[in-house]
Structure formats: structure tokens, C-alpha cells
N, C-alpha and C positions, 0 to 999 in steps of 0.2 A: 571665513572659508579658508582651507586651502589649498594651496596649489604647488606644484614640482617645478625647479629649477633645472638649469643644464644640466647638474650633477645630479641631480636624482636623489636630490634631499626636500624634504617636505619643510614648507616657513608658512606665516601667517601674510596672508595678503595684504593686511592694511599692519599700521605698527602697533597697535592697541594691545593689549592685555590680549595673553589666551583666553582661551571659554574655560570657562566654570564646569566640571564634574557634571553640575546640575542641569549645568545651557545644553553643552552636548547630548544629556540624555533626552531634555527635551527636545531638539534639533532630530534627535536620532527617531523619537517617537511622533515628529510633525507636528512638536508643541511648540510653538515660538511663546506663550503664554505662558509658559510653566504650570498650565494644569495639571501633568502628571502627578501623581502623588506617590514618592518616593519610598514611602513608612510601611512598611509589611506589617501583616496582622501578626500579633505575636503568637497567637497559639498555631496558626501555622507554621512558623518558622520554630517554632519548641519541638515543633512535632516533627519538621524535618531533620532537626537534628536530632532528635531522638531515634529516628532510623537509618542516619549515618554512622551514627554512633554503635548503632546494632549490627550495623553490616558493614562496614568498614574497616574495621582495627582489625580482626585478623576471621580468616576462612574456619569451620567447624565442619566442615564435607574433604574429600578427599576422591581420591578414581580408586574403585575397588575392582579386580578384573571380577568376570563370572566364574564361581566358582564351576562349574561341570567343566568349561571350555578346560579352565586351568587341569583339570584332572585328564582331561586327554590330551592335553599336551604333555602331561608326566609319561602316558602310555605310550604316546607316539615316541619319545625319547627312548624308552625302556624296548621299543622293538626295534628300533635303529642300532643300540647299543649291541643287544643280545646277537648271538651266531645263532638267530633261528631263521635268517630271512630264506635261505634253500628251503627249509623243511615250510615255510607258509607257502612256496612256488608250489611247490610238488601237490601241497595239500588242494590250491584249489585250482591247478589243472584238472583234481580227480571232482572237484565239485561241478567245474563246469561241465564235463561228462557227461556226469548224475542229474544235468539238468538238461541234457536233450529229449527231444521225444522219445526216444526210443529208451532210452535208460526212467524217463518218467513213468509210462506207461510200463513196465517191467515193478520199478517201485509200487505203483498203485497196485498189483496185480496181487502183487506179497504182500498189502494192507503195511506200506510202511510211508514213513513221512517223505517230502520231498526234503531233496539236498536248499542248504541257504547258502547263497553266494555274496559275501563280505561288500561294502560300500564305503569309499572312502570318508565320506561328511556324516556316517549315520553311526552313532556312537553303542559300541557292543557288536557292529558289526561282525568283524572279526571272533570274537569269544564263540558269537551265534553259529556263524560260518562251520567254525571246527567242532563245538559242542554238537550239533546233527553230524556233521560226517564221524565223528565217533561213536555216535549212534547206529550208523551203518556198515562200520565197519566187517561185522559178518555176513552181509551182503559182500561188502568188495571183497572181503579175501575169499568169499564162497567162490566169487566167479574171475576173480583176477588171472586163473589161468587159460581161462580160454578168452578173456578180453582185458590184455595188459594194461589198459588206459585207466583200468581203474586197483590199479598194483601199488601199495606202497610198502616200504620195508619194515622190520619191526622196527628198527632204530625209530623211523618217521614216526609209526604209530605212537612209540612212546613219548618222544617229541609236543606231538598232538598233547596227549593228555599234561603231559609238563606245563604246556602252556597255558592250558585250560586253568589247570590247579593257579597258574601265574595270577590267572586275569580275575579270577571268579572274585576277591577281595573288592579289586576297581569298578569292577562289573556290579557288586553289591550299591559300591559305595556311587556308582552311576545312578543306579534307579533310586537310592533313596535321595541325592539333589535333584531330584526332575519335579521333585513334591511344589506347590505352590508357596509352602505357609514356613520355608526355608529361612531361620536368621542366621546372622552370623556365630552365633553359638552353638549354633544345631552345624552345621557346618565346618566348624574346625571339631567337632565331635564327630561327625562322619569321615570327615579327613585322616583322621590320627587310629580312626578303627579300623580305617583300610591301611596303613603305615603297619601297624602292628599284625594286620592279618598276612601285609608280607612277610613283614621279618620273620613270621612263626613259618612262611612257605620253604622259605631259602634256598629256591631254583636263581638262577644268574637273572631270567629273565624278571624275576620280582625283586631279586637286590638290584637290578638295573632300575627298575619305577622305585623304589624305592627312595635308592638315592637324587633323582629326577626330586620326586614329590618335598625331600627335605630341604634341597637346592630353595626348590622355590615359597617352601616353607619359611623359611629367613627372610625371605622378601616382602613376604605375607606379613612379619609380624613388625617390620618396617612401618606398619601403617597406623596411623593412629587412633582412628574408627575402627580399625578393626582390634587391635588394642583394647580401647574401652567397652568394644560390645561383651570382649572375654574377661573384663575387670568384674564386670557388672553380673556376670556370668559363673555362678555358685559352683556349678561344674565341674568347671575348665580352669577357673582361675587361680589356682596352687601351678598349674605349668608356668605362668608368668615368672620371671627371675624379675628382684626389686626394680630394675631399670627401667623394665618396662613397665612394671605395676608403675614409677612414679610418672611416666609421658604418659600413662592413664590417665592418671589423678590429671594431671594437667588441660592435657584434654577438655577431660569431662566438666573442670572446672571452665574455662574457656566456654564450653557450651552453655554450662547454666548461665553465665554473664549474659553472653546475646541474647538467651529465651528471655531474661530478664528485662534486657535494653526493650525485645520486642512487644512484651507485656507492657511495658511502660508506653512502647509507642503508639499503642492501639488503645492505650487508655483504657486496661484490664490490668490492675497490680493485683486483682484479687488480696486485697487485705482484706476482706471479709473470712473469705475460708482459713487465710493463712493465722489468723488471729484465731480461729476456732479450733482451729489444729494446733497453735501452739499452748493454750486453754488445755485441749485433752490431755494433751503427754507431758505436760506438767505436771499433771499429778500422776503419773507415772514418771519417774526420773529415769529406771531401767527398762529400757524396751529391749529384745533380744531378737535377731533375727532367725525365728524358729518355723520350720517348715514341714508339714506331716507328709513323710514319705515311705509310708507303710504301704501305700497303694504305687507308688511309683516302680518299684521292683521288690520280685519274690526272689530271685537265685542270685546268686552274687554268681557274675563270671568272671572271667580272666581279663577284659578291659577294664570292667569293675577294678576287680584286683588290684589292676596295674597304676589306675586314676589314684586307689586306695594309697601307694605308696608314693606316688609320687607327692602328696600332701603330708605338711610340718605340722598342719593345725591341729588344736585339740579339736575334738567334739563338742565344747562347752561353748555355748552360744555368747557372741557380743553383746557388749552391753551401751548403748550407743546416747546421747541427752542428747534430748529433744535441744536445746539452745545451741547446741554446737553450730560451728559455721557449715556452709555445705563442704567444704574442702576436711574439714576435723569427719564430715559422716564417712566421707568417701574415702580421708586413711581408716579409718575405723572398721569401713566394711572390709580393707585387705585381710581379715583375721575370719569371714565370715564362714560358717559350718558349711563344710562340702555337701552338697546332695547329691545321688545319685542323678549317672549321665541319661538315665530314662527320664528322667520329670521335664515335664513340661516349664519352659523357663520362664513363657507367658502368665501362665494361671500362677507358678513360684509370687510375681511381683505382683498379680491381681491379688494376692491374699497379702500382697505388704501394702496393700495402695492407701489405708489408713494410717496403718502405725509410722509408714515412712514415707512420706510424700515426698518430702526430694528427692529421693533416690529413684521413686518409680516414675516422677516424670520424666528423671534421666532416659532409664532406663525406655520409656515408650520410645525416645527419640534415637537412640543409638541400636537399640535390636529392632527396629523399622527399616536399618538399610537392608536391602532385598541382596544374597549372595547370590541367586542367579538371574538370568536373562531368560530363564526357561519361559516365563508367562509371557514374555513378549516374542519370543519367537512361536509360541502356541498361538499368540494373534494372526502373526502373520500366515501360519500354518491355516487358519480361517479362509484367508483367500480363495483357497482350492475350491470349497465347497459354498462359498459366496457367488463368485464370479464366475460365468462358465458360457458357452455360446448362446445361451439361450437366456443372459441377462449381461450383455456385455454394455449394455448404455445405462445402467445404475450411474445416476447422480454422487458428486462429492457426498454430500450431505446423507442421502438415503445410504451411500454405503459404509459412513463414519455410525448413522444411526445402527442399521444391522452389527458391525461391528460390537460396539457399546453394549447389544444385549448379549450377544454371542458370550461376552469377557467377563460378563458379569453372572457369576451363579443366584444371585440375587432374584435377576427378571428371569432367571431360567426356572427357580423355586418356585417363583410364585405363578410363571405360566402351569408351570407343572400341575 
């Protein structure tokens, strides 16, 4: 046993020999008998470290923001930046006007829309706001001389329409991330179509988002999930400069190790299939990643165009051996034929999921990070019409369950 002296040092009570490793575990367990049995089963302890090993040595996740949030914070800069903050004052003083009874009721009479009054959290607000009051504009200058409240100068009006032309790119490129089925490839693809549909505006107000959007462009490509969802991404990935293509490759490589480690730890290596697969494309030596994109677009446009030139590559398809390592597939694939930025990038690697199985099981795990937050603030948007006076004592339980079908199109098909 022991015990503490004056000074506050621990000794052994009697003079005898410390305890033994073994005594104290038994001591510790109320074995004076040494029943415990010290010896772990080995294939638990293989297994434990096989999943330290998987998840230990280094991170394959990363914090991506949401993309939508991100794009309205570019807009929110580009209005702060711009000298248009007077002409939005002036503009929705004339809205709030347009929205009392008495100017309502005048609107309905004329069979015309009501005015929209802008909201700080509600994203296109503003676009909405001023897109209806330039709707009504011959309404307001009809009557603005006999009721100055709803008087704006040509300068303003043209203002207005400036601004519209500004927003309508971000505004595009708002409702198409609202989508559920949004990866990261489909997303720096909507990104870079609203970049370009400014630059081609070239009001101050859209070189102001513009340069906001590139700012934080750089910061975006900082990341390395995001990085390899564009490696993998036939598209997009001629934008990448070598530097980044190789913290891809690394990456990517890094992830396959851990899926690997995890495979192992679950006691799945699938050598079955991986032997079957390596069997078939052996007797093909040349596999090429070939991709039918006759159906994916008719007209070539001007982002087209512009994807077109920014690419070194030829059009002659890679020729990739099945033995390579995965890290030889994945320099291999930097050479891969561009497809058009319409193709589905999902169905692209369902049609490779034979001929290149490494690549497409990469590929499920890195274009599965979700770029927005949209579906989960759709959940919470559920509340509203969940919870209401007249079911305010739902259970945890019964309102995780309502939830769960509401989130799911799945139970919503098949009640259908």
C-alpha cells in the first residue's frame, strides 16, 4: 500500500519490493488472486489497430463553407462596394408606397402586380424588389405628378435597370445551387458561369462581385476536397495549374489508403471482385476514358467556348493499364478528354464503374460532399408547417419521425 509523507511524496509502507505491473492490475481489479487475465484476443486487438490505423495518421474531410451562403456574401460586398446605396434608398421608399392600401388597391384596379419589398436573409430579395418596381415604372411616372412619393429621376430609373443587368448572372447562379442533387463540380461550374456572365456585364456594380467572387475563389481552391472533387471532374479540371492538380493526386491518394485501411478493418478486402476486375482488363492492356457526349449538348456556347480554350489537352483519349498503382491511374487521368460542362458528372463515372473501378470508387467518395446547406435548411423550413397551435405537444420521437418522411422523397413516392 501507499501512503504520503510530510512533503508530499508517495513511498511504500513496508520496505519490501514494489508491486509487480501484474499485482497492481490485480489490486486495481479486486483480484488479490491474480484471476485477471491479462492476454487480449488477438483478432480483436488486429482489428483495433486496423482502425487506428485507418483513422489516425492523417484527416481526408476538410470544412467546406456552403456554397449559396458564399455567393451572397460576394453580392453583399459588391453592394457595399458600388455608389449605388442612394439609388436602392430612393428605390424602396417608392416600394414601400406601392405597398399601402391605398396604392394596392389602385394596382389591382389596373390588373397589375403588387410591388415586392426586399428582406435582408432572403436571398434575390433585392434583384425581386427592383425587377417589379421596373415593372411598374409607367404606373409611377404615369402618376408621379400628382403624388411625388412615387417620383424617381431618369438617372435612378436607369440605375435600377443597371443593377438588375448586375445581379441577374448571381441571381441565375442563386436558384441553380438551391438544387438538392448539387456536387462540387456542378458548383465551381455554376460559379465560374456567373464570373463570366459578369465580366461580359461590366457595370462597377458587377466588377465589384466579381472581384468579391475571385477573392474568395482562391480561398476555395486552398482546399483539398475541393481540389480533388475538380481533379476527378472531366469538365473543370484543365482550370487546375500543375500545383494544384498534384495536392489532388495527393489527396486522393491519402483517401484511397484509409478506404483501404477501412476495408481491411471490417474484414471486406473484396479480393474477390478485385481479382475479377483485374482478370477482365487484362486482356485489354488499353482502356481509354471514352465518354458519349452527343446527348449532353447541341450548341456549343460562349462558356463552352471559353472551358474550350482554357484546355491544353488533345481530344485523343488516355490510355490507362489496368496494373498501374492507383496513384500512376490518377496521374494518368490529368491528361483526361474534356466533356462538355452539361454532362452529368454522376452518370460520366457510372459508365466508367467497370473499366475503372479505382477511380469511380474515388470518385463516389469525394463528389458526395454536399456544396450546400440548402437541404438542411429545407428541413428546418419543415417546422412551420409541422408544428403549429394545434400540435404543439408532438413527442421528440413522433416529430424526428414526421421529419424523416417529410426529407425523404422516397416515403413521399411511394405514399404518392
Amino acid at each position: 500500500m501507499l501512503k504520503c509523507d510530510d512533503e508530499n511524496e508517495f513511498e511504500y509502507e513496508n520496505d519490501g519490493p514494489p508491486l509487480s505491473d501484474e499485482n497492481i492490475l490485480n489490486e486495481l481489479f479486486n483480484d488479490p488472486e491474480g484471476l485477471v487475465d491479462t492476454n487480449k484476443d488477438v483478432d480483436d486487438e488486429i482489428m483495433q489497430q486496423n482502425i487506428i490505423i485507418a483513422i489516425e495518421p492523417k484527416s481526408v474531410t476538410t470544412f467546406i463553407r456552403c456554397s449559396v451562403h458564399t455567393l451572397q456574401l460576394c453580392i453583399n460586398d459588391g453592394l457595399k462596394t458600388a455608389a449605388i446605396a442612394s439609388c436602392i434608398i430612393q428605390a424602396r421608399k417608392v416600394v414601400k408606397k406601392l405597398r399601402t392600401p391605398k396604392y394596392c388597391t389602385w394596382l389591382k384596379k389596373n390588373h397589375l402586380k403588387y410591388a415586392i419589398i426586399d428582406i435582408e436573409t432572403r436571398w434575390n430579395s433585392l434583384y425581386n424588389m427592383l425587377f417589379r418596381l421596373l415593372e411598374l415604372k409607367d404606373f409611377c411616372t404615369e402618376h408621379d405628378d400628382e403624388h411625388p412619393d412615387l417620383k424617381l429621376s431618369n438617372s435612378e430609373w436607369e440605375s435600377i435597370h443597371s443593377i438588375i443587368n448586375a445581379l441577374n448572372p448571381v441571381k441565375i447562379a442563386t436558384l441553380a445551387l438551391q438544387k438538392q442533387d448539387i456536387n462540387l463540380g456542378d458548383f465551381y461550374g455554376i460559379w465560374l458561369r456567373a464570373i463570366h456572365g459578369l465580366n461580359s456585364n461590366g457595370t462597377i456594380l458587377a466588377k465589384c462581385i466579381e472581384n468579391s467572387m475571385k477573392k474568395r475563389q482562391t480561398l476555395l481552391l486552398n482546399n483539398n476536397v475541393f481540389l480533388a472533387a475538380i481533379y476527378l471532374d472531366p469538365r473543370y479540371q484543365m482550370l487546375l495549374n500543375e500545383e494544384e492538380k498534384t495536392t489532388a493526386i495527393t489527396h486522393l491518394v491519402n483517401t484511397w489508403n484509409v478506404l483501404d485501411n477501412l476495408e481491411q478493418a471490417e474484414h471486406l478486402p473484396n479480393d474477390i471482385e478485385n481479382d475479377n476486375l483485374d482478370n477482365d482488363t487484362t486482356n485489354e492492356t488499353n482502356t481509354s476514358f471514352s465518354y458519349n457526349t452527343e446527348e449532353s449538348i447541341s450548341n456549343v456556347d460562349e462558356f463552352d467556348v471559353f472551358l474550350s480554350s482554357q484546355s491544353s489537352v488533345s481530344t485523343t483519349s488516355t490510355e490507362i493499364s489496368s496494373t498501374s498503382s492507383i496513384k500512376k491511374l490518377l496521374h494518368d487521368f490529368k491528361d483526361a478528354q474534356r466533356i462538355p460542362y452539361t454532362t452529368n458528372i454522376l452518370k460520366y463515372w457510372e459508365s466508367l464503374k467497370d473499366t475503372h473501378h479505382e477511380l469511380y470508387k474515388l470518385a463516389c467518395i469525394v463528389l458526395a460532399v454536399p456544396a450546400t446547406q440548402v437541404s438542411v435548411e429545407r428541413s428546418f423550413s419543415n417546422l412551420k408547417f409541422i408544428l403549429s397551435d394545434l400540435r404543439s405537444s408532438l413527442s421528440e420521437d413522433i416529430l424526428d419521425a414526421i421529419m424523416v418522411v417529410r426529407s425523404n422523397h422516397i416515403f413521399n413516392d411511394n405514399h404518392s
